[in-house]
N, C-alpha and C positions, 0 to 999 in steps of 0.2 A: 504493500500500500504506500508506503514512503515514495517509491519507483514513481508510482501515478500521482501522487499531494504533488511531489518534486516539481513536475512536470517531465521527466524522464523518459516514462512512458509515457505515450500519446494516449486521449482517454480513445481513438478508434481503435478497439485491440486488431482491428484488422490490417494497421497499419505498422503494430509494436512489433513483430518480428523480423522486417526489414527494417525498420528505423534502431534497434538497438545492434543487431548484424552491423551495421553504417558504422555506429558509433564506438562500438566496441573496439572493432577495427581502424578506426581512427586513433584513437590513444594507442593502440596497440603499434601503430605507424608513429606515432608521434613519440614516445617510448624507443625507437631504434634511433632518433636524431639525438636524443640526448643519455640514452647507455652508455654509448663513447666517452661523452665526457665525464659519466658519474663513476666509471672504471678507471679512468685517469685523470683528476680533478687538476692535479698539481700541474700537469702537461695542459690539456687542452681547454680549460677554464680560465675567463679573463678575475681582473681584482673581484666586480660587481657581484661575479657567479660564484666565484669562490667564498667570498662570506656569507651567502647565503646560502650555500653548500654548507659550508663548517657550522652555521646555526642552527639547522636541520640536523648535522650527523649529530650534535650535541643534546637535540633535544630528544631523538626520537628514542634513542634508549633508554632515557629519564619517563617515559611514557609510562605511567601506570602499573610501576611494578608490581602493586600487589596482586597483579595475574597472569598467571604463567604465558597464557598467548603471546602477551605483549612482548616476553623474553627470549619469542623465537626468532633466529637470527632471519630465517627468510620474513615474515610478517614486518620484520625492523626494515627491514630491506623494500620493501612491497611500499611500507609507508614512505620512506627514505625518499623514492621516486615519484611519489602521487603528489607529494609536499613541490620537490622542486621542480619537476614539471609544471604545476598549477603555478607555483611560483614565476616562475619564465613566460609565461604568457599571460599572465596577468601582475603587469608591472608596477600600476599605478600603488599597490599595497603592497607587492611582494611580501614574504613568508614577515609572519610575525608569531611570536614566540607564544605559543598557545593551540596553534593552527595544528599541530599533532595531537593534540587530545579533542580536537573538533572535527578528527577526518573517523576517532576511533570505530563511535558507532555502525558504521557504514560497515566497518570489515568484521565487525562481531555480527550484524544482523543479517550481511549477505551470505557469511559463514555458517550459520545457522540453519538458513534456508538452505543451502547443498545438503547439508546433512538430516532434513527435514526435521529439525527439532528447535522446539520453541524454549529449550531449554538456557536459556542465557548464560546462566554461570556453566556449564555444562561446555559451552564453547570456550568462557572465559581460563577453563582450566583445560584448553586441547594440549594434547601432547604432540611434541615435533613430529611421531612416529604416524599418529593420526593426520598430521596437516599431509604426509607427504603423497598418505597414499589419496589423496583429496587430486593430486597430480599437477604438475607444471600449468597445463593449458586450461583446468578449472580455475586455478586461482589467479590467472591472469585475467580472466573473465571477472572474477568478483574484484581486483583490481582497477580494474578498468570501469564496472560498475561504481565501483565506491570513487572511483575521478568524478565522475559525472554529476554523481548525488551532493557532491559535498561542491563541487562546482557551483549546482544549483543553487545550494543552500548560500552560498558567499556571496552569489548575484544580489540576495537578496539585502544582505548586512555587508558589504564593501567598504561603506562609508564609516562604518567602526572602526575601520582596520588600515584608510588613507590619511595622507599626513595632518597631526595634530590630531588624531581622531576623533572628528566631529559630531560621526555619532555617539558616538560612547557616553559626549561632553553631553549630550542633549539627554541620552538615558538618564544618566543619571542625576539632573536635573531637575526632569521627571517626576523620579522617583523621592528625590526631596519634598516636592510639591506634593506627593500622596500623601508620605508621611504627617506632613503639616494638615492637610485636611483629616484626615482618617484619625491620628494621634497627636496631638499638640505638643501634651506633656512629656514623653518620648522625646521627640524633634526638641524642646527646650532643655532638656537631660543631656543630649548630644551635644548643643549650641554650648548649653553651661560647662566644659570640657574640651570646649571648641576641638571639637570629634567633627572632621567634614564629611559628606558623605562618600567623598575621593578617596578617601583616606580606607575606609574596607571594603568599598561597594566595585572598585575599580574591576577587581578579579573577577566579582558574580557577572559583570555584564561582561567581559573581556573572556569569560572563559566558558560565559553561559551553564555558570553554577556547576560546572564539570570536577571544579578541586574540592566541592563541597558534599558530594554525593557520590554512592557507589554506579559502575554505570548501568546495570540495570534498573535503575530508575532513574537516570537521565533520561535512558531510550525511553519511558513511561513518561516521561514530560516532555519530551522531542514528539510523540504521537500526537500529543497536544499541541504542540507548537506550528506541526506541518499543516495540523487538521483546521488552525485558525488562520483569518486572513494576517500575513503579515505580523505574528505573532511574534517571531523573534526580534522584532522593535518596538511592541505594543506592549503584547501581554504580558510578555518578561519583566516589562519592568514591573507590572502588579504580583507578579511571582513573587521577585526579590522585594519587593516591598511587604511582600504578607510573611513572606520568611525573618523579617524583621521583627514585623511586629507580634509575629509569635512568640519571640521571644523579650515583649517587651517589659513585662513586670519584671524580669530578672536586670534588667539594663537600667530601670528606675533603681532600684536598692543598691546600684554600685555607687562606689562613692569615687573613686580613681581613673582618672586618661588612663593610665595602663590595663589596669581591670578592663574595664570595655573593651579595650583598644585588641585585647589577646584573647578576650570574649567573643568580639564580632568575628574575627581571623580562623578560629578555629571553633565554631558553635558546632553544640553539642548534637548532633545527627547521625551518628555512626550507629546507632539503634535502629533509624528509622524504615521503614518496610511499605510499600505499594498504598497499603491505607493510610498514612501518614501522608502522602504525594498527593490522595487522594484529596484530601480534604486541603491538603495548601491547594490545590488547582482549584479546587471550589468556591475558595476564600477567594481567591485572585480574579474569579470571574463576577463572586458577587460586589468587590470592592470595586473592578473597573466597572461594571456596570451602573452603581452610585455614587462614582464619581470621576468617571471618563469624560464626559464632558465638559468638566471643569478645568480639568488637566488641560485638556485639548485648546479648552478657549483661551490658556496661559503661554499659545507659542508665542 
């Protein structure tokens, strides 16, 4: 379903077998112009490609260790390439430091689907033995799937990620202005500590809540995300703002910048479970719906 939200697939299925055939093929062509140079960076890479090479090799191992998938040298490799390919032609953002834990889902949920199992963590624990016999020419396929998807998904949020990021500056802006309507005394807690909302909120929109959660319920709010109009500039911000204020009686009783400051950074969700996502996405739908319009008339 991601495939069709995305626009990936075309909603005429009668037309989604030659149009992904096209596209798969395409990356898969596009893939042999820059192999050469990801095989020998130092030789055939200028200054500009090279640091964005070395940014990429640096992050994508840091990628989500606590699951084994991520630790497989081909999947590092698969990512390695998806990153700087996209990166190379789409210049005006170029790779930005994050952008490897926003291509992840794609390669868990495509991974998934080969192996017909809806089992999430069950993927997130494959073993190298299992990816292999998955085969060369399958996983270049869910490679090249996940180029496109996450392709799609960046059309949409670009402008978070080009210089000065001006979306980002506007989310979370946003997201200020919620808090003041929805919570006053909160927003004057924070104000009294001069806590900005740049100061913890930067990561949730910049990483779209991915260092904050395990990614089986990222993928559980990305369903949401794809299924609303425009969601990942919208709704997210009511996300992260209800994710706040969840936690806000705890945030009144602190008395310290630093208490907050190491509270907001690392809040306490490592418990949390599908009904816990459940009801923030509910909260978020009934907050923007009582007060999206106020928001809105404050560009």
């Amino acid at each position: 379903m991601w495939k069709f939200l995305l626009g990936y697939y075309p909603v005429n299925t009668e037309l989604k077998e030659n149009l992904i055939r096209r596209k798969r093929q395409e990356y898969i062509e596009t893939c042999l112009i820059y192999d050469s140079l990801i095989e020998n960076p130092t030789k055939n890479m200028n200054d500009s490609e090279m640091k964005i090479y070395k940014q990429i090799s640096v992050d994508v191992p840091r990628t989500m260790p606590e699951y084994k998938l991520f630790s497989i040298e081909k999947i590092r490799k698969m990512m390695l390439r998806l990153l700087y390919v996209w990166s190379m032609r789409h210049p005006a953002s170029g790779y930005v430091q994050g952008f490897n834990d926003l291509c992840t889902p794609f390669f868990v949920i495509f991974l998934s689907q080969i192996r017909n199992s809806n089992d999430i963590e069950s993927t997130l624990d494959l073993s190298e033995d299992i990816l292999l016999e998955i085969g060369e020419d399958v996983l270049m396929l869910i490679e090249a799937d996940s180029y496109w998807c996450f392709t799609k998904m960046m059309d949409r949020i670009q402008t978070n990620y080009t210089h000065n990021q001006p979306g980002l500056t506007i989310m979370i802006k946003k997201m200020e202005e919620i808090i003041k309507l929805v919570d006053i005394e909160l927003f004057k807690r924070l104000d009294q500590f001069e806590i900005t909302f740049m100061q913890f909120s930067f990561r949730w929109m910049n990483c779209y809540l991915m260092r904050e959660f395990p990614l089986k319920l990222i993928i559980r709010i990305w369903d949401t995300y794809f299924s609303e109009d425009d969601a990942f500039n919208s709704f997210h911000l009511y996300v992260c703002a209800c994710l706040l204020l969840n936690f806000s009686e705890k945030i009144k009783k602190m008395t310290e910048f630093q208490e907050i400051m190491m509270f907001l950074q690392n809040l306490p969700m490592s418990t949390w479970t599908l009904e816990e996502i459940e009801v923030l996405l509910a909260k978020a739908f009934q907050i923007q719906t009582m007060y999206g319009i106020k928001i809105k008339s404050k560009k």
